[in-house]
C-alpha positions in Angstrom: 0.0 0.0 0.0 1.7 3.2 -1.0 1.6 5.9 1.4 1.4 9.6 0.9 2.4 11.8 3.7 -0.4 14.2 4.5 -2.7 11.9 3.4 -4.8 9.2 5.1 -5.2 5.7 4.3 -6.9 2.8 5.7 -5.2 -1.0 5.9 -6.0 -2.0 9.6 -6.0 -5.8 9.9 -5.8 -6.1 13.8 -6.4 -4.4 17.0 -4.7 -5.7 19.9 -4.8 -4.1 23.0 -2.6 -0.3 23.0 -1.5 -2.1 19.4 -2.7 -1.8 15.7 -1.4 -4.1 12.9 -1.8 -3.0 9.5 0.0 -4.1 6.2 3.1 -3.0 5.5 3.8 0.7 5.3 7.4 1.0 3.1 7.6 4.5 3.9 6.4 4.2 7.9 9.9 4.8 10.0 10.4 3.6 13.0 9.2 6.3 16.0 7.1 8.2 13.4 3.9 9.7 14.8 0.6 8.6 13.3 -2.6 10.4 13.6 -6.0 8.0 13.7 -9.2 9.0 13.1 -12.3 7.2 13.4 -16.0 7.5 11.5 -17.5 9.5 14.2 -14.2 12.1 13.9 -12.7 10.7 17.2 -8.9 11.5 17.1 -5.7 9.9 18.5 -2.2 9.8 18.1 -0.2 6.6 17.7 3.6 6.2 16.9 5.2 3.6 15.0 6.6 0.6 16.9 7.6 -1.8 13.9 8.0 -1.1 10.8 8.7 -3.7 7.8 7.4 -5.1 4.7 4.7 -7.7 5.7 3.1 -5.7 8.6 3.4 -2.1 10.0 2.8 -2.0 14.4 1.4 1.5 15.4 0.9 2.0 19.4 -1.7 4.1 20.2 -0.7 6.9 23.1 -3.8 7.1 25.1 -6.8 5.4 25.9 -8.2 3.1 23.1 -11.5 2.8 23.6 -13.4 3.6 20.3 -10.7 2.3 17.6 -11.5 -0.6 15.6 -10.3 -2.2 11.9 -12.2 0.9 10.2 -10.1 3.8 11.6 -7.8 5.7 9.4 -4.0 6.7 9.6 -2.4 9.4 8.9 1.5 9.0 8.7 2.9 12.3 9.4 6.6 12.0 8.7 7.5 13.2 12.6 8.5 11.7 16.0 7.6 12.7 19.1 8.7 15.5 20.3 8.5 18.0 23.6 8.7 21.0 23.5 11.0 22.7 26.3 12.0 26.2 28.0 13.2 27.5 31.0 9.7 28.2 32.2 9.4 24.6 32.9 10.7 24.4 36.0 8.1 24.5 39.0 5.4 23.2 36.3 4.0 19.5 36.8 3.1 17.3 33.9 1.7 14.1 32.8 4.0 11.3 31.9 3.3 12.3 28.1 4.6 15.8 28.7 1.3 17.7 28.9 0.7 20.3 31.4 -1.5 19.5 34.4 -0.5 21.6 36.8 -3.8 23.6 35.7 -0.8 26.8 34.2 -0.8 27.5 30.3 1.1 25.6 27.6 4.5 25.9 27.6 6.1 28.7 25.5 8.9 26.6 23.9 12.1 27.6 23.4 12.7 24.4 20.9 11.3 21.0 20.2 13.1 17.7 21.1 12.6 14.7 19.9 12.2 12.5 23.4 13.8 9.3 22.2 17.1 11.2 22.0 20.4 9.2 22.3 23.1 8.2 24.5 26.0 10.0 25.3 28.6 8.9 23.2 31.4 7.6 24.8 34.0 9.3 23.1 32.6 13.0 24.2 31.7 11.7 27.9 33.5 13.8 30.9 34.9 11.8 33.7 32.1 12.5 36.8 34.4 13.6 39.8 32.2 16.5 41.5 30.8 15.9 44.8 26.8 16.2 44.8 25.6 16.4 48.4 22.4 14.8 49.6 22.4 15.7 53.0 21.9 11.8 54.0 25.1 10.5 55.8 24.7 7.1 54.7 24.8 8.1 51.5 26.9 11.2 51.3 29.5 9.3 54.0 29.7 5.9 52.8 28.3 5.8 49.1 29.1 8.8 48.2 27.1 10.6 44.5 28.8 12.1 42.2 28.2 14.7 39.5 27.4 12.4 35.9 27.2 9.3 38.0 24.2 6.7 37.1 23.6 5.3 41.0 20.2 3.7 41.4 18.2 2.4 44.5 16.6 -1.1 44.8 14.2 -1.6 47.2 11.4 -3.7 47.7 7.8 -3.5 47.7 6.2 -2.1 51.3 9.9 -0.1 51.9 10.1 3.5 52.3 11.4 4.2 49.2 9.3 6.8 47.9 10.6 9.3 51.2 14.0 8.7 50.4 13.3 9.7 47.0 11.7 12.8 48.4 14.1 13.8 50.7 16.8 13.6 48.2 14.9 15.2 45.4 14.5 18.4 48.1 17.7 18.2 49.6 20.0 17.1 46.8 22.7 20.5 45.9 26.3 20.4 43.8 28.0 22.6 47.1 29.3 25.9 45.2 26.6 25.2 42.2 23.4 26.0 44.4 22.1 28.3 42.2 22.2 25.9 39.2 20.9 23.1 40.4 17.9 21.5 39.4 15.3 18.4 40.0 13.8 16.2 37.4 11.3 13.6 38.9 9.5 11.4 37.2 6.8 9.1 39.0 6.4 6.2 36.6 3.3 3.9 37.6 2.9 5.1 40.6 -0.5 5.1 42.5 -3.1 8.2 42.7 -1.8 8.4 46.6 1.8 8.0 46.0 1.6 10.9 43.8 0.3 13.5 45.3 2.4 12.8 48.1 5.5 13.7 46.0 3.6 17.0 44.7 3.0 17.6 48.4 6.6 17.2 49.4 7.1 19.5 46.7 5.5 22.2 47.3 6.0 22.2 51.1 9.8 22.1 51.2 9.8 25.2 48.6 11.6 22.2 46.3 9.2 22.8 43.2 10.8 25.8 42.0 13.8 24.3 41.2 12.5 21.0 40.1 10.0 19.7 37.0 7.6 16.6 37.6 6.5 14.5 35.3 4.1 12.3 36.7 2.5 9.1 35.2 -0.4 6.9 37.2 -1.3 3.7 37.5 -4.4 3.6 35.5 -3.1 6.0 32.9 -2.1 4.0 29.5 0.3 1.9 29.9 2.3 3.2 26.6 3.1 6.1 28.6 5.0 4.4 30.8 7.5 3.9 27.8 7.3 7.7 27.4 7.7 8.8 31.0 11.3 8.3 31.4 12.2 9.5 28.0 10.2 12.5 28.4 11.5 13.4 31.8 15.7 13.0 30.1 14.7 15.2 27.4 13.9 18.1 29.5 16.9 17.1 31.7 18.8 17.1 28.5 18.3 20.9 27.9 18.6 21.9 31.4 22.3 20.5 31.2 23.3 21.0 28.0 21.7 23.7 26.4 21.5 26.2 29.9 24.3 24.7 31.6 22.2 23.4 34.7 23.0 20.2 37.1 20.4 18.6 37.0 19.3 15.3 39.1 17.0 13.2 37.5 14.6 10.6 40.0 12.9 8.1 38.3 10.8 5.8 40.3 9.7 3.3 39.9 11.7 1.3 36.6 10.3 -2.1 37.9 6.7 -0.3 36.5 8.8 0.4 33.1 9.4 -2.8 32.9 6.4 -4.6 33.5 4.6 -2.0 30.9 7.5 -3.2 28.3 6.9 -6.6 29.2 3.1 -5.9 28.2 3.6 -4.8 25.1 6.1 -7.3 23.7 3.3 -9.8 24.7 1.0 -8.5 23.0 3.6 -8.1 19.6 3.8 -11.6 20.7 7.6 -11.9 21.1 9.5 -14.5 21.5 10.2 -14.1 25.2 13.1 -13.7 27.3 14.0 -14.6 31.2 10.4 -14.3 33.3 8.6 -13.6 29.8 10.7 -9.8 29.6 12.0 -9.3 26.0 15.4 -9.9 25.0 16.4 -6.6 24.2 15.6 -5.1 27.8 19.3 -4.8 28.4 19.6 -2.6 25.6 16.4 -0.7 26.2 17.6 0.1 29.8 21.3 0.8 28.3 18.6 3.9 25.9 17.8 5.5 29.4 20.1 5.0 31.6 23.2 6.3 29.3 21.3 9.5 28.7 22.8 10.7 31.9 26.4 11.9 32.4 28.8 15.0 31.9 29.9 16.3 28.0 33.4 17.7 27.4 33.0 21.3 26.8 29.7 21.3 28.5 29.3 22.8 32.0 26.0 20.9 32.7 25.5 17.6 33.6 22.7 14.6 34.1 23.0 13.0 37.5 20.6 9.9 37.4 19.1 7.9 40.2 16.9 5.3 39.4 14.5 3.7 42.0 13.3 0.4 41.4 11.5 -2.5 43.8 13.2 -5.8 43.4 9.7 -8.4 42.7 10.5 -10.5 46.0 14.0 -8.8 47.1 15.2 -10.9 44.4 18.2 -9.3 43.6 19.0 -11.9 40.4 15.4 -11.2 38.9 16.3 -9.4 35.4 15.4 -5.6 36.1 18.0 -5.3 39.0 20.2 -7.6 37.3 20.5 -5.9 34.2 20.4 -2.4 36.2 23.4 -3.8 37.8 25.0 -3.8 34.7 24.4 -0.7 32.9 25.0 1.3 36.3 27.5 3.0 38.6 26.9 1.1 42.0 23.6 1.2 44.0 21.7 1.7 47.0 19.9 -1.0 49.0 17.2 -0.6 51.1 17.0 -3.1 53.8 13.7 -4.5 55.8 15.8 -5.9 58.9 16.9 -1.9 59.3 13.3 -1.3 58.0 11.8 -3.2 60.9 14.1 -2.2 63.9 12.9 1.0 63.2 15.9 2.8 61.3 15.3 5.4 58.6 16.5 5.7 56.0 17.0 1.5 56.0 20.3 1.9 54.1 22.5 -1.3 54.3 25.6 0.1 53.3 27.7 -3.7 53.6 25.9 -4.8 49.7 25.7 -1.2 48.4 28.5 0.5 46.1 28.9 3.6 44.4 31.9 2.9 41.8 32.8 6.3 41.4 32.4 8.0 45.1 36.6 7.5 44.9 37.1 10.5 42.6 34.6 12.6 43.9 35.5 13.0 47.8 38.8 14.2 49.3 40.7 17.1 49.5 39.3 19.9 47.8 35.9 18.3 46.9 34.8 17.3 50.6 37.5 16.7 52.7 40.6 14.3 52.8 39.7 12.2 55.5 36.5 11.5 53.9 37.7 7.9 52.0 39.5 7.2 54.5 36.7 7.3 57.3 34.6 5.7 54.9 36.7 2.5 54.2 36.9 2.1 58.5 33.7 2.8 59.1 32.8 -0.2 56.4 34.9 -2.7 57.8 34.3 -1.7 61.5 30.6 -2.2 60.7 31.0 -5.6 59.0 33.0 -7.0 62.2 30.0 -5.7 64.2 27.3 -7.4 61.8 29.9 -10.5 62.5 29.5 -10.5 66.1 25.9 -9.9 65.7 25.4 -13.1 63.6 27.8 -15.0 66.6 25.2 -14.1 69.2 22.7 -15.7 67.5 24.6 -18.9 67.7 26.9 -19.0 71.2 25.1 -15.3 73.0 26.6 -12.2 73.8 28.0 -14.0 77.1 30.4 -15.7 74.5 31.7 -12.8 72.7 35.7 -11.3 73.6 36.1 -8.0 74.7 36.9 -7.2 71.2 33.9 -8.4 69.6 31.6 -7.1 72.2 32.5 -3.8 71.2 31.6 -4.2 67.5 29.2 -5.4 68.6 28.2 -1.8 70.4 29.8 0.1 67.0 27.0 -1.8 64.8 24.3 -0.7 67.2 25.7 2.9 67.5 26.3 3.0 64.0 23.0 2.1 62.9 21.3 4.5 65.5 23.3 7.6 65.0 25.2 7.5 61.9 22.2 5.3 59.5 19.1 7.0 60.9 18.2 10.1 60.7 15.3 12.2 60.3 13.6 12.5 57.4 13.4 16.8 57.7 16.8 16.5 58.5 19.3 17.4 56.1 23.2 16.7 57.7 26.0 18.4 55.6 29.1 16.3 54.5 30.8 18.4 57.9 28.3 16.6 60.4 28.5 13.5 58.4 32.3 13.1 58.9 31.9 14.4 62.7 29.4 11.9 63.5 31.3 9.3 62.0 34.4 10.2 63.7 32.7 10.1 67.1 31.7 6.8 66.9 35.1 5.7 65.4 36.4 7.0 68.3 35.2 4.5 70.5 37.5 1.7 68.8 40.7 1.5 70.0 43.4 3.2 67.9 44.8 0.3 67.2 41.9 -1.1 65.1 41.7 1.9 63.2 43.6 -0.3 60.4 42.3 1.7 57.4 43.3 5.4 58.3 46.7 7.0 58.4 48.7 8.1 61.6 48.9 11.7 60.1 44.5 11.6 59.7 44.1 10.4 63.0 46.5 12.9 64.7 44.3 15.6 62.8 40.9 14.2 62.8 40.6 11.7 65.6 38.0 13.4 68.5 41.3 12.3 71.4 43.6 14.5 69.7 41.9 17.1 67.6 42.8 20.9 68.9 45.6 19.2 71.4 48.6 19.7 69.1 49.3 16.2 69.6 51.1 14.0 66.6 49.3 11.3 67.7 50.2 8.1 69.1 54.0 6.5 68.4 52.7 3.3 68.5 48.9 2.2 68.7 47.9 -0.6 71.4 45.2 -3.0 71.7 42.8 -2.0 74.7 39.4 -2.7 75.1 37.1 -0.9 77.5 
């Protein structure tokens, strides 16, 4: 069937769900936005999802109800495409990009298409900036940085969602205040869930800095594919076109993935591990390497995917494959969870690859990797002796054990939990940490130089001491 663009045609042989199958369109391109009208005049707009010689697949972006074999289709020769500005920032919008904040249209400064493209890796800027989130176990222990791609698993009934909030409000590049910005996009997420991030919002002041794009769980489920590429392209020209920082939030990428899942069934595809298509990997790689730093470019795309692990399986495909594609990540933890600790950050199986070159002298301070790497493996011989009460009691521990056993529980209390209104700068982070570290004998402080602990250490700080000649093994 030849196609003229501009004109319409008919040729549906199958409607399937968010799906229409028609013959084959030579001239339909992949991404292309269709228009579909029905008898009655009804309108809706589609894009193409497959295009080839035998049969043409067009998914329809918005509810379906109405379109059958007799519609007809418009092929327009465009993609998708938002249209962006400045002004968007303290608007909120629909997964699809569409106003719904109740303000006018947006005035835009350019269209984009939202598919975009990775950064490619020959123009990509080493990330080694410091981006502060005013969490200790995150800003101490697994530390952000500026261009980094660090996402959080979690799992169903964990506090996720405030964790996302209070970073999304708290977040700053120190020095770059001014040009720092939020891009959140709620992907799935229930009528409840999202008004609770407007709320948080617009009651920290946070909005005004930040654009929302915000997708339900009874919207279509094609705009689930949109959401995140919407919300990267507006990110995109916040970074790169006004020379913004900008941290993108998107939560929750285990919704993405069921909604891809969806529509590969109903293409019926040959299917991949726990029916997800084959080419997941690749479509995560899409998103998630739309984030980073540019050479020559003074903005940058911080990204921080939140996902829930189906079952706190950590091998089921959409961490997996995260795993892959990413920088680190953050796990949320229901033991912490249900002693009572917020945020429930267990900092033993999290990672951030790239917290190395962007702590230390002249970006936090230099004791910072240092503390970091002791307070780590003080906290994993305190989880030891934990697990050793369980078997022989805390009767049975040493000296030395009983006391890790006493940093764990301090740790956790003081150092893990905070409050969710509180927001600690990287100062008070290393300050808390040191206190506790000071509890250890000097001796087990294995991981920090002589010259930090003469400078930093809470026994010798302000006393013009060098510090001890020789460290001993004493246990209180």
């Amino acid at each position: 069937m030849a196609v003229i663009y501009g004109a319409t045609r008919k040729g549906i042989r199958l409607v399937k769900g968010p799906l229409l199958f028609m013959e084959g369109v030579l001239e339909a391109r992949f991404g292309e936005v269709v228009r579909i009208f029905s008898e009655e005049g009804r309108e809706w707009v589609g894009q193409v999802l497959e295009a080839g010689r035998e049969a043409t697949v067009i998914q329809v972006l918005g509810d379906t109800e109405g379109i059958d074999v007799g519609v007809i289709v418009k092929f327009t020769g465009e993609t998708l495409k938002l249209p962006v500005a400045e002004e968007m920032l303290g608007r909120v919008f629909s997964g699809s990009g569409v106003p719904i904040d109740g303000g006018p249209p947006v005035k835009a400064e350019d269209y984009r298409d939202i598919n975009g493209a990775p950064i490619n890796p020959t123009m990509r800027d080493y990330p080694d900036e410091f981006v502060e989130t005013g969490i200790s176990a995150i800003d101490g222990m697994l530390s952000l940085v500026r261009g980094q791609k660090l996402p959080i698993f979690s799992e169903s009934g964990l506090p996720h969602n405030q964790v996302a909030a209070q970073i999304a409000r708290q977040a700053v590049v120190p020095g770059k205040a001014e040009r720092f910005a939020i891009v959140f996009a709620a992907i799935g997420l229930k009528h409840d869930e999202v008004l609770y991030f407007r709320k948080q919002f617009e009651e920290f002041g946070a909005l005004s800095r930040s654009i929302l794009f915000l997708n339900l769980a009874n919207d279509p489920v094609i705009e689930r594919i949109m959401t995140p590429r919407v919300a990267l392209t507006a990110a995109e020209y916040l970074a790169f076109d006004l020379d913004m920082d900008v941290l993108v939030i998107l939560t929750d990428m285990t919704n993405y993935c069921e909604a891809l899942r969806e529509l590969s069934a109903a293409r019926e595809e040959v299917p991949s591990r726990k029916g997800y298509p084959g080419y997941m990997y690749s479509d995560l790689a899409s998103i998630y390497e739309r984030a980073g730093r540019i050479k020559g470019k003074a903005g940058s795309i911080t990204l921080m995917p939140i996902l829930t692990m189906p079952g706190g399986d950590l091998t089921h495909p959409i961490p997996d494959l995260t795993g892959y594609i990413t920088e680190g990540q953050i796990f949320l933890d229901y033991d912490l969870f249900n002693r009572g600790i917020y945020p429930p950050i267990n900092v033993l199986p999290s990672l951030s690859r790239l917290m190395k070159d962007g702590v230390g002298r002249g970006k936090t301070r230099e004791d910072h990797m240092e503390v970091s790497n002791q307070l780590y493996a003080s906290y994993r011989e305190g989880t030891k002796a934990r697990e050793l009460v369980q078997i022989i009691g805390e009767a049975g521990l040493s000296k030395r054990e009983r006391t890790y056993l006493r940093f764990a529980d301090r740790f956790e209390r003081e150092f893990v939990a905070q409050g969710f209104r509180e927001r600690r700068p990287i100062e008070e982070t290393l300050e808390i940490a040191w206190d506790l570290l000071a509890m250890l004998p000097e001796a087990e402080l294995t991981r920090i130089s002589d010259a930090t602990i003469a400078k930093y250490h809470p026994k010798h700080r302000g006393s013009g001491e060098e510090g001890p000649e020789g460290k001993t093994e004493i246990y209180a």
